[in-house]
C-alpha positions as CSV (number, residue, x, y, z in Angstrom):
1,X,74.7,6.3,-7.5
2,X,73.4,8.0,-4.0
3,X,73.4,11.6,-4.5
4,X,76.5,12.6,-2.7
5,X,78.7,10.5,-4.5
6,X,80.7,11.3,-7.3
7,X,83.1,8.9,-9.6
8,X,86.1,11.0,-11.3
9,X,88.1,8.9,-14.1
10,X,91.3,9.5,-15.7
11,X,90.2,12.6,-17.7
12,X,88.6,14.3,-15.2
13,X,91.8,13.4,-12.8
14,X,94.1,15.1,-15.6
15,X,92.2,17.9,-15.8
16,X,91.8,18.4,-12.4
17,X,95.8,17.9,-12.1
18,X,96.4,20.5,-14.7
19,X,94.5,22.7,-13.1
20,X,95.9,22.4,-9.3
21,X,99.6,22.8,-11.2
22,X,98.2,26.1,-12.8
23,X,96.9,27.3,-9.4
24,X,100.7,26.2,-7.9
25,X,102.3,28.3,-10.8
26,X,99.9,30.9,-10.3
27,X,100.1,31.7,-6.8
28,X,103.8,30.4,-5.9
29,X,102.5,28.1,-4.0
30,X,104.7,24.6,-2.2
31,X,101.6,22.0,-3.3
32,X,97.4,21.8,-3.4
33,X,95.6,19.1,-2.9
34,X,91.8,18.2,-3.8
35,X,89.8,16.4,-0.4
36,X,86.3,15.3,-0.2
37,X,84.3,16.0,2.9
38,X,85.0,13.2,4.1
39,X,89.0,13.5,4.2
40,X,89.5,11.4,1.1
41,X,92.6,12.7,-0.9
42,X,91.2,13.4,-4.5
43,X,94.3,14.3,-6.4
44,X,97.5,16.3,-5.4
45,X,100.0,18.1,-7.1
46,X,103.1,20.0,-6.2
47,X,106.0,19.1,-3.3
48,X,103.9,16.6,-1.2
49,X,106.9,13.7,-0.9
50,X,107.1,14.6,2.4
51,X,103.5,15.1,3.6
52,X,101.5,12.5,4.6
53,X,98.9,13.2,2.2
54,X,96.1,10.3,4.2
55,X,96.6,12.3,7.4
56,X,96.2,15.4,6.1
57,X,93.1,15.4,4.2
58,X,90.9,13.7,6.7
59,X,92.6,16.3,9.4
60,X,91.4,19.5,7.4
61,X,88.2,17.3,6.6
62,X,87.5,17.4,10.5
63,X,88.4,20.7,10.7
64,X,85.5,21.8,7.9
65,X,83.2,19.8,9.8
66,X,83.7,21.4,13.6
67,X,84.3,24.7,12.0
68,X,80.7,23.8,10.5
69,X,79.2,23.6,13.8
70,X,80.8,27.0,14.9
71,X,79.5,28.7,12.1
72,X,75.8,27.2,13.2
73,X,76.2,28.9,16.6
74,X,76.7,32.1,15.1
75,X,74.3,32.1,12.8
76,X,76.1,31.4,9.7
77,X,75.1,27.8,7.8
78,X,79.0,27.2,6.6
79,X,82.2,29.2,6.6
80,X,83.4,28.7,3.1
81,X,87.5,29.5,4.0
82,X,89.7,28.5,6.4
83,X,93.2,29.6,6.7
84,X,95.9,28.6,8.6
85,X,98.6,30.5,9.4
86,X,101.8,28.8,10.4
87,X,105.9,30.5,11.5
88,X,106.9,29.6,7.8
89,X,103.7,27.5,6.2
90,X,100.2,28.0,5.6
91,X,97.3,26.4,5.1
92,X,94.8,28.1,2.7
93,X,91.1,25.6,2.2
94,X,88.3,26.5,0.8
95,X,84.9,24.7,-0.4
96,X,84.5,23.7,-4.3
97,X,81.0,22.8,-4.9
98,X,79.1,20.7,-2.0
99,X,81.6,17.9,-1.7
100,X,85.1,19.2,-1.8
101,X,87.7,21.2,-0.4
102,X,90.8,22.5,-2.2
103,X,94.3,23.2,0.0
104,X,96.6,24.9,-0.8
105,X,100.0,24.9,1.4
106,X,102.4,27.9,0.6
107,X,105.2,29.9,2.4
108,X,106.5,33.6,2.5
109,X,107.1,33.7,-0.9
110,X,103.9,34.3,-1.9
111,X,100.7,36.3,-0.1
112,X,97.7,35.3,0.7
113,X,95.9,37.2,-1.5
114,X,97.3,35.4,-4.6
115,X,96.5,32.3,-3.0
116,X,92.8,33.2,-2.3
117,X,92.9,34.8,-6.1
118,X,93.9,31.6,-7.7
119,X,92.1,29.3,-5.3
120,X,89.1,30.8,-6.4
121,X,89.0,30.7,-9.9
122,X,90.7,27.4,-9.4
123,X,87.4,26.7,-7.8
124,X,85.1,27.8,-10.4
125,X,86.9,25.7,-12.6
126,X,86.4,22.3,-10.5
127,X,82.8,23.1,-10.5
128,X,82.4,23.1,-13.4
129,X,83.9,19.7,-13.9
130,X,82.1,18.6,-11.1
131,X,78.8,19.4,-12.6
132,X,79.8,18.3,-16.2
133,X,80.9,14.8,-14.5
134,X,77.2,14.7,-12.5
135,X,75.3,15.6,-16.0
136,X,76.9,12.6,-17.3
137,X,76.3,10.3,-14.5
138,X,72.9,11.4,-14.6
139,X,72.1,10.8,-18.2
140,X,74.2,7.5,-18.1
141,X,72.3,6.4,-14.7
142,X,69.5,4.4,-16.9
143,X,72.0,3.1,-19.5
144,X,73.9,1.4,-16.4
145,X,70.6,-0.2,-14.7
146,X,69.8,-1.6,-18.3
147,X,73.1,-3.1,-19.2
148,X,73.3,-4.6,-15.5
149,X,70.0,-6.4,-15.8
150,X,71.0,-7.7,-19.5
151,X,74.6,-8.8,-18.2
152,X,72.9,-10.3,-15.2
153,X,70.9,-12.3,-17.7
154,X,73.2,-13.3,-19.6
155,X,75.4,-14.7,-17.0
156,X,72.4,-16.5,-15.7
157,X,72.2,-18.3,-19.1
158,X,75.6,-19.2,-19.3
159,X,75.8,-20.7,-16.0
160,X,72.2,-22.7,-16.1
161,X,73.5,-25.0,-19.2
């Protein structure tokens, strides 16, 4: 497992989900979704039937990358929050840990200052996932070498008789 990659299974995805629906709740927001860096949708929850969800995330993945760039010429190594601000939507993003950025798409019925609130101890929470899931990939990253050379043996011996 390289360094910036990072597997999520079923728990983790329900745990994640549970928390995006608190944050909706919360903050009276239409839906929030969970990107990686590199615009691949994570999870989703709220009213996104009629989004396309693909699009989206690797769109406001490009946009944290050039807005990278600008916050390099002025002296600023990343801007952590990006917001959006639409006639009757708006986009609210901002980075949880190193590899992902939560959205959150609301209207006039909420501000955004309950959608920063929530967002952000929405993102404490992923990070802590996050880092529980990369403990346990760590600890588990010699048990998987081992088993794959055993298995790899064992196959060997089935198919040389």
């Amino acid at each position: 497992m390289s360094d910036d990659s990072l597997i999520l299974y079923e728990d983790e995805i329900q745990k994640i989900d549970a928390l995006l629906s608190k944050l909706i709740k919360g903050a009276e927001a239409k839906c929030a979704l969970l990107v990686d860096k590199d615009g691949h949708l994570i999870t989703r929850q709220g009213f996104t039937h009629s989004l396309d969800t693909t699009a989206l995330g690797a769109l406001l993945a490009g946009s944290f990358a050039s807005t990278k760039e600008i916050a390099k010429l002025v002296g600023e190594p990343e801007f952590s929050v990006l917001f959006h601000q639409g006639k009757k939507d708006h986009i609210h993003m901002n980075i949880v840990g190193e590899r992902s950025i939560l959205v959150v798409i609301f209207d006039d019925r909420t501000t955004i200052g309950m959608v920063r609130l929530y967002s952000k101890e929405t993102a404490v929470e992923l990070t802590k996932i996050f880092d529980e899931v990369k403990s346990k990939a760590q600890q588990n990253s010699g048990i998987g070498g081992d088993f794959a050379d055993v298995a790899q043996d064992r196959l060997d011996d089935i198919f040389q008789d």
